[in-house]
Backbone as JSON Lines, residues from 0, in Angstrom:
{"i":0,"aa":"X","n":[34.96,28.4,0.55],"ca":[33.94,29.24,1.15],"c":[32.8,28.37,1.67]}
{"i":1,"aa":"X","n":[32.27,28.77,2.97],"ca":[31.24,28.12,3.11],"c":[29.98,29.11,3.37]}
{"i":2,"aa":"X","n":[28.79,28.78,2.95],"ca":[28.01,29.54,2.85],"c":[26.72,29.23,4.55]}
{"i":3,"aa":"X","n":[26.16,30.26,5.07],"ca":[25.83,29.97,6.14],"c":[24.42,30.82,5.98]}
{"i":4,"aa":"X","n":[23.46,29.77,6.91],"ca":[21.84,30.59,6.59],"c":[21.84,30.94,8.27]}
{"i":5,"aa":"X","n":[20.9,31.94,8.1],"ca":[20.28,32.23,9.61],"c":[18.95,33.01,9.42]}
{"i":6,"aa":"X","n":[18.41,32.51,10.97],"ca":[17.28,33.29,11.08],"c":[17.42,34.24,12.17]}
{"i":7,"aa":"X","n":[17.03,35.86,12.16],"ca":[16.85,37.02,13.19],"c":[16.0,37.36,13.72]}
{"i":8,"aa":"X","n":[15.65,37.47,15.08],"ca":[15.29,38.29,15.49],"c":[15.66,39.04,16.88]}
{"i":9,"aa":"X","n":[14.92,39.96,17.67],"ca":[15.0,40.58,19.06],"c":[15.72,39.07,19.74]}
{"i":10,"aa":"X","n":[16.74,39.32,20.55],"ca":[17.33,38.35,21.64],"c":[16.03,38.03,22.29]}
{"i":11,"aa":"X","n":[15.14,38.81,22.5],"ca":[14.05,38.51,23.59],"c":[13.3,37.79,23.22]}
{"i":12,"aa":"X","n":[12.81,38.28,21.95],"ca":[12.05,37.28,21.17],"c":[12.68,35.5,20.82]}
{"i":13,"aa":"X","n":[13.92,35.77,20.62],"ca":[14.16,34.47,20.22],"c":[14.48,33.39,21.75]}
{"i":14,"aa":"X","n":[14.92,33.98,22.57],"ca":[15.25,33.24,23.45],"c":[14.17,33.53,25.04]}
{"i":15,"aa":"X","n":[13.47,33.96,25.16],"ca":[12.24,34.68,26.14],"c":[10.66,34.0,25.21]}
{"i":16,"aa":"X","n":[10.36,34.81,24.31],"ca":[9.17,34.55,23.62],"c":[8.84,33.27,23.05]}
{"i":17,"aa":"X","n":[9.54,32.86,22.21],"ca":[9.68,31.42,21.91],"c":[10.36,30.42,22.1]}
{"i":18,"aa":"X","n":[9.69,29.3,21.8],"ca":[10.26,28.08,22.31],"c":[11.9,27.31,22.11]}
{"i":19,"aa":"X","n":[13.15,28.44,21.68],"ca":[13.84,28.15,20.42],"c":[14.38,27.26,21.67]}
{"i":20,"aa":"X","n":[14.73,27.24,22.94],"ca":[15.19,26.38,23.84],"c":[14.8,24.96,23.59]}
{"i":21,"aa":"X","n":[13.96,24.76,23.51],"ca":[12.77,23.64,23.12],"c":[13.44,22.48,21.72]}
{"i":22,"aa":"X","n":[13.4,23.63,21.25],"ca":[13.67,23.43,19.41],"c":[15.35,22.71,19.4]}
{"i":23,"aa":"X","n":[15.97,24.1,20.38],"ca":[17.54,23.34,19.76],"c":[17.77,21.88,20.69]}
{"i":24,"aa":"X","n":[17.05,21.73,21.68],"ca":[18.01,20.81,22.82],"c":[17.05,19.51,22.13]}
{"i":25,"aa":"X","n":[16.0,19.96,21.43],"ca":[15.54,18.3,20.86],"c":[16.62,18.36,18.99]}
{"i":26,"aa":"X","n":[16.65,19.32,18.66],"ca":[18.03,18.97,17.52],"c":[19.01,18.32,17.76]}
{"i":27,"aa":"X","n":[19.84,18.92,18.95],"ca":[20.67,18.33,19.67],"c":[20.98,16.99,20.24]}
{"i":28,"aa":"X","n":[19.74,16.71,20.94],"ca":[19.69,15.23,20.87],"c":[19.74,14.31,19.63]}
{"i":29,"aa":"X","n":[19.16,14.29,18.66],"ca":[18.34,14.44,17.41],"c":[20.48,13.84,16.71]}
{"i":30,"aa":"X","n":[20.99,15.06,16.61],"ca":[22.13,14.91,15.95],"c":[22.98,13.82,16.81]}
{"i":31,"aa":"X","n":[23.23,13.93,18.5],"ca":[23.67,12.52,19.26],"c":[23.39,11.17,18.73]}
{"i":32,"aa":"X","n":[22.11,10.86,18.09],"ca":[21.68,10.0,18.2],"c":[21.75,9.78,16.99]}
{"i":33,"aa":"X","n":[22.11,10.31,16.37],"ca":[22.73,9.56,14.64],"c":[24.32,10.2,14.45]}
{"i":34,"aa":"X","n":[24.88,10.49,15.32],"ca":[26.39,10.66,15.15],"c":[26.65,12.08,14.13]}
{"i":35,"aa":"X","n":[25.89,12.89,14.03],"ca":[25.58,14.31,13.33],"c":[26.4,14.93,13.58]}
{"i":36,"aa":"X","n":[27.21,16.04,13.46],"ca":[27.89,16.99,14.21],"c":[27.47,18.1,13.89]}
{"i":37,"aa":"X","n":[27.37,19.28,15.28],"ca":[26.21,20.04,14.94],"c":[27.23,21.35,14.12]}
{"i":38,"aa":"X","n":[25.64,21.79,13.6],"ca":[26.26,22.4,12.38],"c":[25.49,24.16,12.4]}
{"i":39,"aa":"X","n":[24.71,24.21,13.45],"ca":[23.93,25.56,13.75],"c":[24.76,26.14,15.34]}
{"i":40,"aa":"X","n":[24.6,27.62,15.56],"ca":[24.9,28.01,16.57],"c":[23.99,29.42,16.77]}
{"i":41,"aa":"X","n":[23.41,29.48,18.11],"ca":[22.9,30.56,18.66],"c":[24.19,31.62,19.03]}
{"i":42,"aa":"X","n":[23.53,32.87,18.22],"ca":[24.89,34.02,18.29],"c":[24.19,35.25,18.84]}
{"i":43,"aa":"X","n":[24.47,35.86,20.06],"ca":[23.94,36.67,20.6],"c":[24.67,38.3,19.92]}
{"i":44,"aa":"X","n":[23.81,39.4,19.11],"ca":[24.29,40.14,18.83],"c":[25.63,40.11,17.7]}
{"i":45,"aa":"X","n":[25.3,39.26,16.63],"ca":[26.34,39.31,16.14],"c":[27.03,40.13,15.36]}
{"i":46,"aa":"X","n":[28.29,39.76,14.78],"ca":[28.69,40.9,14.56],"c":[28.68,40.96,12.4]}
{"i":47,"aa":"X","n":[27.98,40.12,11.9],"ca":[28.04,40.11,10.44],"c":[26.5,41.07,10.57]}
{"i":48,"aa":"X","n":[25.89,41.25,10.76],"ca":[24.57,41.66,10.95],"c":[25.04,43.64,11.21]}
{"i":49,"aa":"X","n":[26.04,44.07,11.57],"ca":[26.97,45.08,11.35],"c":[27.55,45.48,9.62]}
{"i":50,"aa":"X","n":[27.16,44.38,9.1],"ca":[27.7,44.75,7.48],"c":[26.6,45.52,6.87]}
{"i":51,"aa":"X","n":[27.11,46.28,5.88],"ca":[26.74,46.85,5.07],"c":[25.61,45.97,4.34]}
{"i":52,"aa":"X","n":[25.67,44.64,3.87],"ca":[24.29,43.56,3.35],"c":[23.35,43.28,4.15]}
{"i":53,"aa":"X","n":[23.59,43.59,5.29],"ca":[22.33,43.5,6.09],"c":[22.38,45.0,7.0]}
{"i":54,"aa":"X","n":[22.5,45.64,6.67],"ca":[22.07,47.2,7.36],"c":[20.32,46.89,7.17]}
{"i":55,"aa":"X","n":[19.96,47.09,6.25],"ca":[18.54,46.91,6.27],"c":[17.74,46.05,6.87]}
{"i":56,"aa":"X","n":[17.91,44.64,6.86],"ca":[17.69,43.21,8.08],"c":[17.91,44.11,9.49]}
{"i":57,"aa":"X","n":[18.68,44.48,9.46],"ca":[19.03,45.08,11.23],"c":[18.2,46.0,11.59]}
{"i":58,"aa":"X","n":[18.06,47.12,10.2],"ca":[17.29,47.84,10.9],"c":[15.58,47.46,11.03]}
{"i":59,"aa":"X","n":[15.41,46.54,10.95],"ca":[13.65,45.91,11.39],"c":[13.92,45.0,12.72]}
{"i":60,"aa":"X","n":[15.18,44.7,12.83],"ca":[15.46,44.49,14.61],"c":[14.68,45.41,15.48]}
{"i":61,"aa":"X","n":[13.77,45.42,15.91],"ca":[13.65,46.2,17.36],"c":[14.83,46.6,18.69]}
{"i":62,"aa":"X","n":[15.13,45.41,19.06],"ca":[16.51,45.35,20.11],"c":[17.55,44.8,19.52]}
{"i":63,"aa":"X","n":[18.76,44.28,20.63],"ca":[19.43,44.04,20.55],"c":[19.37,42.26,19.81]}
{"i":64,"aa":"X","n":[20.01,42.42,18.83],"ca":[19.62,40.95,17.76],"c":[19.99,40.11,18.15]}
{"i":65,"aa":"X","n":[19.87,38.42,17.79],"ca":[20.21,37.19,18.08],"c":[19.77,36.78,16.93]}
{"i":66,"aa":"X","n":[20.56,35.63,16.48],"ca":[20.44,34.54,15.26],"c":[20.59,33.18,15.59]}
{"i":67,"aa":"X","n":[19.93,32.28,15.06],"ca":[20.69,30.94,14.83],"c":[21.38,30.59,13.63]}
{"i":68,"aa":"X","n":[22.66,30.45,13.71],"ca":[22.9,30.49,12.06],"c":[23.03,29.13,12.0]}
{"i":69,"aa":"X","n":[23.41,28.43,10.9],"ca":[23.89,26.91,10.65],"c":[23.89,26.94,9.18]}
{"i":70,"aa":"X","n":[24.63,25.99,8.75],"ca":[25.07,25.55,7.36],"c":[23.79,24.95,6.59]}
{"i":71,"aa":"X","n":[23.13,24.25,7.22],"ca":[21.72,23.63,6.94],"c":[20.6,24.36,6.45]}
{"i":72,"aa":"X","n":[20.28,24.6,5.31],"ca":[19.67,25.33,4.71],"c":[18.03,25.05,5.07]}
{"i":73,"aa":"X","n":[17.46,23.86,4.97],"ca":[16.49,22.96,5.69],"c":[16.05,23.09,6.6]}
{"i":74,"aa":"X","n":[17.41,23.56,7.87],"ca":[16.98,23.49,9.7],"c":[16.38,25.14,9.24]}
{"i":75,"aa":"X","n":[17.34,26.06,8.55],"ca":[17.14,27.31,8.52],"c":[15.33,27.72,7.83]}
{"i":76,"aa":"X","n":[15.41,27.44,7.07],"ca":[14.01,26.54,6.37],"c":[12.97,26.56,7.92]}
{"i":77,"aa":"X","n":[12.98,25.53,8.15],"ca":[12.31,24.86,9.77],"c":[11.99,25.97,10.19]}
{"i":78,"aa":"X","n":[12.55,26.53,10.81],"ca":[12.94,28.06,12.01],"c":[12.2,28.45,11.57]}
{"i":79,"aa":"X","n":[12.42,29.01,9.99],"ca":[11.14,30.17,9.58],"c":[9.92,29.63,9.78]}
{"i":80,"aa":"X","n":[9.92,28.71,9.64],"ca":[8.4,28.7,9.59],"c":[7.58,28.34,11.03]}
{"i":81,"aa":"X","n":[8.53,27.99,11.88],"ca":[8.02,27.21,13.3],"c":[7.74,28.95,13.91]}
{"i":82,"aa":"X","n":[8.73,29.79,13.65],"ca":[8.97,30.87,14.54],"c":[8.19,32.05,13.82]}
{"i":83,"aa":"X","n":[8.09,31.97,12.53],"ca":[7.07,32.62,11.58],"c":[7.68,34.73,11.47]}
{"i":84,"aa":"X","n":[7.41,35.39,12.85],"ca":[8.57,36.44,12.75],"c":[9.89,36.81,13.0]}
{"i":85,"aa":"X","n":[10.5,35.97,11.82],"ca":[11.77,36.26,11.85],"c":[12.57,37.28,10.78]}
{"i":86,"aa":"X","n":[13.1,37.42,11.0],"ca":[13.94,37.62,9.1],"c":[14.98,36.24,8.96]}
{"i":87,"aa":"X","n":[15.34,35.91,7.7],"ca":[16.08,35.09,7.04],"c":[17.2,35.55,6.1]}
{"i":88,"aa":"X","n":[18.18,34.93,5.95],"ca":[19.45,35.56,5.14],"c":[20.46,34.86,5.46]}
{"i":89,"aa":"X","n":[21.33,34.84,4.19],"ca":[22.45,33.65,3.72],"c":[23.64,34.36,3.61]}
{"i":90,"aa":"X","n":[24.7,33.92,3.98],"ca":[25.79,35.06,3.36],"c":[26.85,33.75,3.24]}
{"i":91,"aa":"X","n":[28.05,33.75,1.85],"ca":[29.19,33.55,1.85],"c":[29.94,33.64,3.17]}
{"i":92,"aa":"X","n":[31.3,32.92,3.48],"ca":[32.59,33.23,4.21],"c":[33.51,32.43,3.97]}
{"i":93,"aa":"X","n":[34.81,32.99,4.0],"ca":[35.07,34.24,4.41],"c":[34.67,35.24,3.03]}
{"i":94,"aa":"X","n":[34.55,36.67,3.33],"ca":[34.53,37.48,2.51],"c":[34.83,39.12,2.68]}
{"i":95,"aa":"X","n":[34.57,40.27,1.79],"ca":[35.3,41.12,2.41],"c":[34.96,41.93,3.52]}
{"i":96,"aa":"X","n":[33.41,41.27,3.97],"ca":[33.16,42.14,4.92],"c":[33.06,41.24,6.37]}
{"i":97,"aa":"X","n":[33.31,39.52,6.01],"ca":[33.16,39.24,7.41],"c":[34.02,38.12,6.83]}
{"i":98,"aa":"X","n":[34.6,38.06,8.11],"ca":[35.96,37.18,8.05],"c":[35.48,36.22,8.86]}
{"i":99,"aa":"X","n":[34.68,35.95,10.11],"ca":[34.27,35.31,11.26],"c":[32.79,35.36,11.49]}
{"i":100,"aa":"X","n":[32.36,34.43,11.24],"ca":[30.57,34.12,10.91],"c":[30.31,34.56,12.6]}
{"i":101,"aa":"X","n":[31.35,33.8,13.26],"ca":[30.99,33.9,14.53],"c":[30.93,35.09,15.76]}
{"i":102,"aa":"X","n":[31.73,35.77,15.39],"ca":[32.31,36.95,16.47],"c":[30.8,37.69,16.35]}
{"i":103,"aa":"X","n":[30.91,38.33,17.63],"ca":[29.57,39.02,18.1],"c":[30.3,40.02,18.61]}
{"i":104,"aa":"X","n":[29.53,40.95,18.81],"ca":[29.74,42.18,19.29],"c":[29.66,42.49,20.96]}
């Protein structure tokens, strides 16, 4: 199992309002340059955020959601606090309600 953190909010918010463009393409470099392999992904609307453990997280979504998730508990860490309104939340996988961290809706 691997366990995966993310931070939520409005698509608009995360990718319109703030700087998260900013944020990932200097990570990105950041991981090039020490041979890192990246370990976060921007997920538009996803589809674990549909489970029953986060019905409540979703419903303080305004719109249509976006996350960055990643394995990195630290980067996830970072986010919150650079981006300040987000929500935060960790989930196991695979498990019985999400088989695919990744699939979006």
């Amino acid at each position: 199992m691997t366990t995966y953190f993310f931070v939520a909010a409005s698509e608009k918010f995360l990718t319109v309002e703030e700087p998260l463009d900013e944020i990932l393409k200097e990570r990105i470099r950041n991981y090039k340059e020490n041979n890192k392999e990246i370990d976060f992904w921007l997920l538009k609307n996803p589809s674990f955020l549909q489970t029953t453990q986060f019905a409540s997280l979703k419903a303080k979504i305004p719109s249509t959601p976006a996350v960055v998730l990643s394995t990195d508990k630290k980067f996830i860490t970072f986010l919150k606090l650079r981006l300040e309104f987000v929500a935060v939340g960790e989930f196991e996988c695979p498990n019985a309600e999400i088989i695919d961290p990744f699939k979006v809706e």
